[in-house]
N, C-alpha and C positions, 0 to 999 in steps of 0.2 A: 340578174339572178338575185332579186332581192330575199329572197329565203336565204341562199347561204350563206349573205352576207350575215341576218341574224342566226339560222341554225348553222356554226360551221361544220357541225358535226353530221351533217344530213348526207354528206357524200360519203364517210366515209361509213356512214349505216350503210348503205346502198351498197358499198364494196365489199361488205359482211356478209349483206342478207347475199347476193351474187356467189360470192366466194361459196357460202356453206351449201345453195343448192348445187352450186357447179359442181361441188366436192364431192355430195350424196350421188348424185348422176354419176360422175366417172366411176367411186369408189365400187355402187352396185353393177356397174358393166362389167368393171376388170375382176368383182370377187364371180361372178356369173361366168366369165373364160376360166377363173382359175379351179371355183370347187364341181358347177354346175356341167360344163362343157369339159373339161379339161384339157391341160394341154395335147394332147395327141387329135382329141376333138378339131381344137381350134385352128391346130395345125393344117389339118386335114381341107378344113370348111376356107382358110386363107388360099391352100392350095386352089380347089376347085373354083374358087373365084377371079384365081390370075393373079394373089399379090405376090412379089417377088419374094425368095426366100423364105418361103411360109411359117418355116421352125424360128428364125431368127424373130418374125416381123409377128408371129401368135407371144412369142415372149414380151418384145417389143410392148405390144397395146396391153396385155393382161397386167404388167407392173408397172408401166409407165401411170396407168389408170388407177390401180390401186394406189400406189407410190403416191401421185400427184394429184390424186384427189384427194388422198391424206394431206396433203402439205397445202393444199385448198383449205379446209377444213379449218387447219391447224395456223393455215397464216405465215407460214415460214418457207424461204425461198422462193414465194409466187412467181418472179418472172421469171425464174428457171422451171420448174413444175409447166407454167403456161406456157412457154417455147414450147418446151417437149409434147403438153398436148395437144398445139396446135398441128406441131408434125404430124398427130397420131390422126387426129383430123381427117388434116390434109392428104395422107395417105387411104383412109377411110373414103372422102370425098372422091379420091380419082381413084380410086384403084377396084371401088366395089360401088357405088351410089349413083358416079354422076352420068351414069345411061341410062338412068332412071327415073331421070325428070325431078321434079321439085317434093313433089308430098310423100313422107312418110308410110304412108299406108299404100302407096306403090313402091316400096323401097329406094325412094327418093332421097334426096340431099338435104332435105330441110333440119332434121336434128341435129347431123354432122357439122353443116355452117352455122347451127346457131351455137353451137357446144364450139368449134373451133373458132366464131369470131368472140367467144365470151371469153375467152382461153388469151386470142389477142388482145383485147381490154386488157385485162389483169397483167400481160407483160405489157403492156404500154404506162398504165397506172400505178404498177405497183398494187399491195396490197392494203390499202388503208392505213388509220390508226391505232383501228380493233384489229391487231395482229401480235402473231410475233416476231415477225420482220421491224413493225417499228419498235418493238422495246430492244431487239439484238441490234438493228443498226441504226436507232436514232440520232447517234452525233455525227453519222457519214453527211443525212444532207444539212444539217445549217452548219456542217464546218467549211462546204463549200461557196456559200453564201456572206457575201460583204459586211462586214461589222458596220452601223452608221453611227457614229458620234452622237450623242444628245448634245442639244445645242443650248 
């Protein structure tokens, strides 16, 4: 990868440009159950689907998704945000999509696994340098990292 050896900054655009759409996507889903659907709504439409606990699990996705697509957005706490959305996901993927086969426009699984594996990125990664995870915790990683003598 000889690009980032000269751009080193190219991955962490990448984890920006990712981060901000992942962020608009959740944030307009969870504000769409929270002002558009509302809760009682969303409760309702979880129940008739078979997800467990429908009141618990409609709160669940509406703030998790506002919540965490905010902290998308914003850069901060990503791989807690991105656990949480990958749950939100993966509850979405089995509980409502995945008798549905692959494509979206059958109400398939394809949005849910690409929103849930971008959600596992960003907790495997971390959120870049364009964040603000790295200016709140920048001396966590090179204080774990070996000092080398100059010779």
């Amino acid at each position: 990868m000889p690009h980032v050896r000269r751009y080193p900054f190219l991955p962490d655009t990448g984890l920006l440009i990712g981060r901000l759409a992942l962020g608009v996507i959740f944030i307009a889903h969870g504000w769409q159950k929270l002002s558009d659907l509302g809760h009682s709504n969303v409760t309702k439409m979880f129940d008739a689907m078979g997800v467990p606990m429908p009141g618990v699990s409609a709160t669940y996705a509406t703030w998790v998704e506002l919540i965490g697509g905010a902290a998308l957005l914003a850069g901060v706490l990503v791989p807690v945000a991105g656990l949480l959305l990958v749950a939100d996901m993966a509850g979405a993927f089995w509980f409502v999509h995945v008798d549905k086969g692959l494509f979206a426009d059958k109400g398939g699984y394809e949005l849910v696994l690409a929103l849930g594996a971008a959600s596992l990125l960003l907790v495997l990664t971390g959120a870049g340098r364009f964040s603000l995870d790295a200016v709140l915790f920048r001396g966590r990683d090179t204080a774990a990292e070996p000092q080398h003598a100059a010779a």
